[in-house]
N, C-alpha and C positions, 0 to 999 in steps of 0.2 A: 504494500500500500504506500502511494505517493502523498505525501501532505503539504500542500503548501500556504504560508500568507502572504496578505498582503504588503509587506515590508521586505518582500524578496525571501523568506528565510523558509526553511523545509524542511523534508527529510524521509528515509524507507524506512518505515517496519514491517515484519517481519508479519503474513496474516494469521499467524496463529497466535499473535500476539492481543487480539482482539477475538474475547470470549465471547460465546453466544448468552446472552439473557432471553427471559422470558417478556410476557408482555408487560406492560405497565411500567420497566423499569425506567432509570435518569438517565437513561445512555451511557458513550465512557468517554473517555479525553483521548485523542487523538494526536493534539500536540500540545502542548501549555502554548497558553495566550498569555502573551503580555506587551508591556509598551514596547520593546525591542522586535515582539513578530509583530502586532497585529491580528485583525480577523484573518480565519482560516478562508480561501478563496479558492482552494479546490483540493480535492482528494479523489486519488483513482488507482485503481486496479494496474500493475506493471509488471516485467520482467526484466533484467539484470540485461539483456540483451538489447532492451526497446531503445526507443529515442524518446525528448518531450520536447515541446515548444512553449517558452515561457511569453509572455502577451503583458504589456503594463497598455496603461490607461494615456502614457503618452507615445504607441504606436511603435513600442521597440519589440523587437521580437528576436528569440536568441533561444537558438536550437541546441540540446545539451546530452548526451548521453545516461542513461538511469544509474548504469552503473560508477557512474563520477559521484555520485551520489550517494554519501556514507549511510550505512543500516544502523537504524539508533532504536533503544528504546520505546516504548509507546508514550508516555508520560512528559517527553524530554520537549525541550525547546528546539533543538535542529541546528543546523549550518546555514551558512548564502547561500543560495541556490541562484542569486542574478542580484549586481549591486545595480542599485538604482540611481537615477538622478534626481538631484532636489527637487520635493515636489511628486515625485513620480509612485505611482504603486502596483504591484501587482494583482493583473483584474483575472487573468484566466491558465492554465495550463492543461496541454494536450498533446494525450499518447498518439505520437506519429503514425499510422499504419505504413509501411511501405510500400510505394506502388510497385505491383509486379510486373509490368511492362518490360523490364529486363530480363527478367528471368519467366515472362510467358514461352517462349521458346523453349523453354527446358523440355518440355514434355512434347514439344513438336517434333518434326521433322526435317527442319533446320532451314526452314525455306522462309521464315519469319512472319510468316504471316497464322492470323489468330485461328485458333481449330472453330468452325462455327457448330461442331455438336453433330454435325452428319456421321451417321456408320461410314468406314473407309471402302473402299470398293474392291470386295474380293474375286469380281467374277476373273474366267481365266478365259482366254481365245484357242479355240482348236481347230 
């Protein structure tokens, strides 16, 4: 789990680190809030492999790898995850998918063009 706020600061935990409750309960903390992070402004699902794109509110955008990304605690306050500028805050971040336009071909036939889902043509000429 990725957690971020809005003063740039973050951090992975580890998903078993967040127990299942039943209903009614107060939730649980995520990352500690305080004057130094700010409000939390997103939290997602990741893998040590992914990419994110961090998003501020004055239109920077700065692509980072998960695994730069120290695994902390659940309870804990976090690392930078993107220094900001005066004024600026972090409003959004988003797990990259990768386009597979490079590697659609893997499975092809090597002629680059997209399979459209037709059976291949097995008849034979005699």
């Amino acid at each position: 789990m990725l957690t971020a706020t809005e003063n740039g600061y973050g951090k992975r935990t580890h998903i078993s680190e967040y127990t299942r409750h039943g209903r009614g309960t107060k939730g649980m903390i995520a990352i500690q809030q305080s004057e130094r992070n700010g409000k939390v402004v997103a939290a997602t699902l990741v893998a040590a492999e992914d990419e994110i794109m961090l998003i501020t509110d004055k239109g920077v955008l700065v692509r980072t790898r998960v695994a730069e990304i120290r695994e902390m605690g659940r309870a804990t306050q976090g690392v930078t995850l993107m220094a900001l500028d005066e004024g600026a805050k972090l409003i959004g971040l988003q797990r990259i998918a990768e386009n597979d336009a490079a590697g659609a071909d893997a499975e092809g036939d090597g002629d680059g063009e997209a399979d459209n889902g037709a059976a291949p043509d097995t008849t034979t000429e005699q």
